[in-house]
C-alpha positions as CSV (number, residue, x, y, z in Angstrom):
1,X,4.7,20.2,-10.2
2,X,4.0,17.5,-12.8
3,X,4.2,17.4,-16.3
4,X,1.2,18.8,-18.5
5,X,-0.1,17.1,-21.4
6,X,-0.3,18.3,-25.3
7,X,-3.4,20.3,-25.6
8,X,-4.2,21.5,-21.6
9,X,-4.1,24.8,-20.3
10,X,-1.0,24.9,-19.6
11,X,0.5,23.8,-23.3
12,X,-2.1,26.5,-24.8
13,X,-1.5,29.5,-22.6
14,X,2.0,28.6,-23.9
15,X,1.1,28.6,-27.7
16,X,-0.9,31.6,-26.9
17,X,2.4,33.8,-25.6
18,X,4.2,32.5,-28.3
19,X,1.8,33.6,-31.1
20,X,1.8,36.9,-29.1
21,X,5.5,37.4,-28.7
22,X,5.5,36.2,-32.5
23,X,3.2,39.3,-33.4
24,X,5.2,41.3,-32.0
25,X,8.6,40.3,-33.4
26,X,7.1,40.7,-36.5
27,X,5.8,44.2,-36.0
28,X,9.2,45.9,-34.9
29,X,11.2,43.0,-37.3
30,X,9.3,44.4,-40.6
31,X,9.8,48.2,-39.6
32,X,13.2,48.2,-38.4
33,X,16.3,49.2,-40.3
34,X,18.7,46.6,-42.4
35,X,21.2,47.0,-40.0
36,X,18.7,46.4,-36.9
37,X,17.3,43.6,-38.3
38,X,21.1,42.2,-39.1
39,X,21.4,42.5,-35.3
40,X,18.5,41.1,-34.6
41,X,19.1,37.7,-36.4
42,X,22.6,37.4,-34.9
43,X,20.9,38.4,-31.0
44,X,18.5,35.5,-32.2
45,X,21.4,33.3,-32.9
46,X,23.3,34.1,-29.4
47,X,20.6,33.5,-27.9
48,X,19.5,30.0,-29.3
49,X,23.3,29.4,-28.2
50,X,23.8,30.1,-24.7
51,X,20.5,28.4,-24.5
52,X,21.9,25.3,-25.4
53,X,24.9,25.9,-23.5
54,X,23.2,26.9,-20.1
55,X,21.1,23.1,-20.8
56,X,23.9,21.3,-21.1
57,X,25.5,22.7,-18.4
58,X,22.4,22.3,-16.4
59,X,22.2,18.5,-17.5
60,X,26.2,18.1,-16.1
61,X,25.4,19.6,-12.7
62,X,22.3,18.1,-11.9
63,X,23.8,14.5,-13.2
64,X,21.3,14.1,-15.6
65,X,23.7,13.7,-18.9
66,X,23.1,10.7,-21.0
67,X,23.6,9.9,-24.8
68,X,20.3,11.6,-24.9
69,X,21.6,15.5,-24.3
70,X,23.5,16.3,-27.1
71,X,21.6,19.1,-29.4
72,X,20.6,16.1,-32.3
73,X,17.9,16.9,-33.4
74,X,17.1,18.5,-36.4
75,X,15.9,21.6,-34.0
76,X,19.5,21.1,-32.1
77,X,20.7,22.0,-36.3
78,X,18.6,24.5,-35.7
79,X,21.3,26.7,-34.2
80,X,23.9,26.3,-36.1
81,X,21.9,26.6,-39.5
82,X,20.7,30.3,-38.0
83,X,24.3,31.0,-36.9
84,X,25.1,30.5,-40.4
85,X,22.4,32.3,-42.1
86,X,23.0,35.4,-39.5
87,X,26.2,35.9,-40.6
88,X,26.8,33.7,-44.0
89,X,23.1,33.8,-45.6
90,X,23.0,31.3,-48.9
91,X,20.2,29.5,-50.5
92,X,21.1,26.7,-48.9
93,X,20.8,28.1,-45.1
94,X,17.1,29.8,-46.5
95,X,16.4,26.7,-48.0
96,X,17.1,24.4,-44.2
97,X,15.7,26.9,-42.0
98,X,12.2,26.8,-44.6
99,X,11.7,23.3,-45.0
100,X,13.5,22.0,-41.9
101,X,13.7,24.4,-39.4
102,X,10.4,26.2,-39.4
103,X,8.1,22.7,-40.1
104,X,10.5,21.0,-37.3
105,X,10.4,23.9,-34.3
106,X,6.7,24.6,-35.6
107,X,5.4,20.9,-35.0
108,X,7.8,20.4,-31.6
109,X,5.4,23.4,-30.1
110,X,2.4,21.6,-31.6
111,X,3.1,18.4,-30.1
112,X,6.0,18.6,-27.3
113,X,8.4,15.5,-26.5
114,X,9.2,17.5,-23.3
115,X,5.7,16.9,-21.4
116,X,6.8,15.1,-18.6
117,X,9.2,17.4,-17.6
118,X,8.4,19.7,-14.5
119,X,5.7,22.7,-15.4
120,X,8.2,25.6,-13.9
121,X,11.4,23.7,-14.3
122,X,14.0,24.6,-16.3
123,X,13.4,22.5,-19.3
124,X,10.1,23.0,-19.4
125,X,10.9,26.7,-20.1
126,X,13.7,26.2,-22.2
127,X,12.0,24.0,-24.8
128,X,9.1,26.5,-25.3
129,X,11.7,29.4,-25.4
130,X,14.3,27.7,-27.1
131,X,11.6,26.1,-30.1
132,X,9.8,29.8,-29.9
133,X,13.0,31.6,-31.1
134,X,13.9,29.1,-33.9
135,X,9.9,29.7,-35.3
136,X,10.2,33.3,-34.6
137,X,13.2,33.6,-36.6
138,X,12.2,32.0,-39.9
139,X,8.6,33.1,-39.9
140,X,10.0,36.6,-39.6
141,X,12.0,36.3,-42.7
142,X,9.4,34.6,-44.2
143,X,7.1,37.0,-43.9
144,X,9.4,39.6,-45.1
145,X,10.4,38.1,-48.4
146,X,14.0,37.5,-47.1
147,X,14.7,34.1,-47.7
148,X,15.6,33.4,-51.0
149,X,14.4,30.0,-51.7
150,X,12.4,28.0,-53.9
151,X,10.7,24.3,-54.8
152,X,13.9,23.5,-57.3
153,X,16.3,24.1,-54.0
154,X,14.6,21.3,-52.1
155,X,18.1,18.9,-53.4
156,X,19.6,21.1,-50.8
157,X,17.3,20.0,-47.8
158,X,17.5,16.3,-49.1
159,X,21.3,16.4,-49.3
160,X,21.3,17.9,-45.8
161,X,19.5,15.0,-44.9
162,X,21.3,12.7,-46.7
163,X,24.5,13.5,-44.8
164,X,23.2,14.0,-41.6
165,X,20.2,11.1,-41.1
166,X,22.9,8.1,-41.4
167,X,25.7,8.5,-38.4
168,X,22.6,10.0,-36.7
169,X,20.6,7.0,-37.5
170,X,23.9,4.9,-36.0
171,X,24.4,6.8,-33.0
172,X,20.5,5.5,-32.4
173,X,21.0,2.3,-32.7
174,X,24.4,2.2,-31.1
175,X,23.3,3.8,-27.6
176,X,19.5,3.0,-27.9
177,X,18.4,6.6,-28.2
178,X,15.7,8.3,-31.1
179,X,16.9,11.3,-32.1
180,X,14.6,12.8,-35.1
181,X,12.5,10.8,-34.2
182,X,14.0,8.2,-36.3
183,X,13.1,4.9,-34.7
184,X,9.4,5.7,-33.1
185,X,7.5,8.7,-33.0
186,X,6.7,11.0,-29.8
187,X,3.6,9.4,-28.4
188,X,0.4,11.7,-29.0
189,X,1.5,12.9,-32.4
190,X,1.0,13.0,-35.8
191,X,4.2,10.6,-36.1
192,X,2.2,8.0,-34.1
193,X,-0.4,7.9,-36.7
194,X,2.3,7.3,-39.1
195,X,3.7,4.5,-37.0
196,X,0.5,2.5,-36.1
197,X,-0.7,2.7,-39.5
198,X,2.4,1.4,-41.0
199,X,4.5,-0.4,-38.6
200,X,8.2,0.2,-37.5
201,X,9.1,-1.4,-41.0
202,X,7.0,0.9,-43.3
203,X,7.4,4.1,-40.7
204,X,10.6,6.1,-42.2
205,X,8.9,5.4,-46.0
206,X,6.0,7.2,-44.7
207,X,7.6,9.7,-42.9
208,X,9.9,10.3,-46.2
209,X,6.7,10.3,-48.1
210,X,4.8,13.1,-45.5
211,X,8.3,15.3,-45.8
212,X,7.7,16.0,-49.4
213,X,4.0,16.3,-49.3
214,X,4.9,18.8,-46.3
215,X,7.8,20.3,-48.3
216,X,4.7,20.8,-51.2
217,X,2.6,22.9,-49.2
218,X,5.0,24.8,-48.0
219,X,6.1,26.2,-51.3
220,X,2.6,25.9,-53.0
221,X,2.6,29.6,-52.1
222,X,5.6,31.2,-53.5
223,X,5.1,28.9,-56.8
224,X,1.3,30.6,-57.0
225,X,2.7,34.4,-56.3
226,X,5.5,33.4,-59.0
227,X,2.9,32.6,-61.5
228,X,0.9,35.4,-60.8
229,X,3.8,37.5,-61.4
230,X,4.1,36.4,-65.2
């Protein structure tokens, strides 16, 4: 079978699942023990990676590795950022997987680079699964009041940025590939807006510019519990 496009039945019975299995998470997350919900970050975490192992490996045997398949992306950070806050939680890991992470894994479901891969095919099901578990992950500690992070943090989400976006931004140009999206946007998306409005000349101020009006709303919440508090 074909692809599927962003919005069909297909891509909503899929968003449908994943709001479902998110419920759900949440329900037995938010009642569970300390120690349960310890385990259950680092199952999360396991998880994410022998995902990413079994699609590379599946890439190598079916010849379809290119400069493409590395994890580099900022969901492919994804892991390693919940690997850390599993076992090493800092502000710094709550502060990536809140304004990175979640927005990042959140609007990959919303508006999938993976469409023309095979409905029933292996990546088709690892990218919902594999962007699924990195939502499900955050939004459960979210919810939960257990990631300890506010607006003033944000440096540590730009510096992550700051170290990461250049060699990635390199690798781009070197071997003609997009990852983050930082050359042209995913077709069909939000990004595209950004891109045909502005150009590829004015496209990364304007994604820079949507990041902190995104980063804004995302914390506009905790700043209006926190004043509520006083």
């Amino acid at each position: 079978m074909n692809g599927f496009s962003i919005f069909d039945s297909i891509h909503i019975m899929w968003l449908i699942f994943i709001a479902g299995f998110l419920v759900i998470s949440l329900y037995f997350y938010r009642d569970s023990s300390q120690e349960k919900q310890h385990l259950f970050q680092k199952q999360v975490f396991w998880l994410l990676l022998c995902l990413e192992v079994a699609k590379q490996l599946y890439l190598l045997v079916t010849n379809q590795y290119s400069y493409w398949s590395p994890p580099l992306h900022l969901c492919g950070f994804g892991i390693f950022i919940i690997g850390w806050h599993a076992y090493f939680p800092t502000r710094t890991t709550a502060t990536l997987l809140f304004t990175l992470t979640l927005p990042g894994a959140a609007i990959a479901l919303l508006f999938p680079g993976w469409t023309i891969d095979p409905v029933g095919g292996f990546l088709h099901f690892h990218s919902f699964v594999f962007h699924a578990l990195l939502v499900i992950f955050v939004f459960v500690l979210t919810f939960t009041n257990q990631l300890q992070t506010a607006f003033s943090d944000i440096w540590r989400a730009i510096l992550f940025l700051a170290i990461t976006v250049p060699p990635i931004y390199v690798y781009n140009a070197r071997f003609q590939t997009n990852f983050m999206f930082l050359n042209k946007p995913v077709r069909g998306t939000p990004l595209q807006w950004l891109y045909d409005a502005f150009g590829a000349s004015g496209y990364l101020v304007s994604l820079t510019l949507v990041i902190f009006i995104l980063w804004m709303m995302l914390y506009l919440p905790h700043t209006i519990r926190k004043r509520r508090e006083l």
